[in-house]
N, C-alpha and C positions, 0 to 999 in steps of 0.2 A: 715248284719247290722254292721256299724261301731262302735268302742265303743263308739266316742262321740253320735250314737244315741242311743244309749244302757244309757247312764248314761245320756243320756235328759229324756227319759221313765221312769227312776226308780226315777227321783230327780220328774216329774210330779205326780208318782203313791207316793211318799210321801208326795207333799205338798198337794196333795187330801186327805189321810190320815189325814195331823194333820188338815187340816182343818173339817172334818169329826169330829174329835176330840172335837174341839174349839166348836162345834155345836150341841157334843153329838146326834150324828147322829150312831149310833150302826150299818148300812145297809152299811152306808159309813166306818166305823172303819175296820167293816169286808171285806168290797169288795176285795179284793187284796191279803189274808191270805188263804193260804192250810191249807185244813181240816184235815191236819197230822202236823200243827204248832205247836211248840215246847216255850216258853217264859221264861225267868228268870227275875223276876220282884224285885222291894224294895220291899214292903209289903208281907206277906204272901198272899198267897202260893207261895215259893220259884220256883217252875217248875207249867206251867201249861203246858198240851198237851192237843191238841187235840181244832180243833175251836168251840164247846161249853164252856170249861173249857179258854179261852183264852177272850169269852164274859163275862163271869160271871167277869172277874179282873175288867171290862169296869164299874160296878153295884158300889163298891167300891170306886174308882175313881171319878165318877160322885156326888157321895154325897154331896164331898168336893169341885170339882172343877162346877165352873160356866159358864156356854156360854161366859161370856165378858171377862175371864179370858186367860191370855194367856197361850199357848201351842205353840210355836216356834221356830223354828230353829235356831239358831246363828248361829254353823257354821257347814257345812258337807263337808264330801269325798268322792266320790264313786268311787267303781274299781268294773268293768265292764268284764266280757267275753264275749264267747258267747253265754251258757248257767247258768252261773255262776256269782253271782253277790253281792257284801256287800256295805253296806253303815255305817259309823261312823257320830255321831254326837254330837256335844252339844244343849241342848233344855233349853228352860227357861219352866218355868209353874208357872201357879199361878195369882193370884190377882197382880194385880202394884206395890204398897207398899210393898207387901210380896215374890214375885216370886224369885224360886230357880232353879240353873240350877240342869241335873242332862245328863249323858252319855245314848247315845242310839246307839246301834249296830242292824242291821239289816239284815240277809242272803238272799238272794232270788235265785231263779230259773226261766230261761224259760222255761216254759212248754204249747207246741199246740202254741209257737208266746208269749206265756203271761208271764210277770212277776210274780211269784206271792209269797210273801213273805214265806220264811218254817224256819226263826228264828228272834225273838225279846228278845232285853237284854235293860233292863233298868237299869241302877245302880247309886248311888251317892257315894263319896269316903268316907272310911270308917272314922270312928271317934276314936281317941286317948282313 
């Protein structure tokens, strides 16, 4: 596999992620996460492990955010190996009038041909 199709694969298994997001689809949020995922999120819980404890942040999330609400990419990087793979991004989220960006880092692996993510960082810069 070449890297540029390595980093076609992982930019397709994100925008099925945030779209999976936008639609609050939890089956979709998950498809692409090892079940030894790792997150460090804004809101508590500071670390979650493990793909149970990585669903439950989804429950939280969902209260506030809406289906028609965006969840978006602005802008992303990916760097590619052959088993080894991150993606940086900036994302908007939020209602129209209200939407904030916030930084998304992402680690993945191939494992058996498949991508499948083994870290998520969400962060926004901190405040004075």
């Amino acid at each position: 596999m070449t890297q540029h199709e390595a980093e076609t694969e992982i930019r397709a298994l994100i925008d099925s992620w945030t779209d999976a997001v936008r639609r609050h689809d939890y089956a979709g949020v998950l498809a692409r996460h090892d079940r030894n995922i790792v997150m460090f999120d804004v809101p508590p819980p500071f670390q979650s492990r493990g793909l149970d404890e990585y669903r439950k942040t989804w429950d939280l999330f969902f209260r506030y955010h809406k289906p028609s609400h965006a969840f978006d990419i602005e802008e992303i990087a990916i760097t590619a190996g052959n088993d080894v793979a991150f993606a940086v991004a900036v994302m908007r989220c939020g209602p129209p009038d209200a939407a904030f960006q916030f930084r998304l880092t992402i680690g993945l692996r191939r494992i058996d041909g498949e991508w499948r993510i083994m870290h998520e960082h969400h962060s926004v810069p901190a405040g004075e």
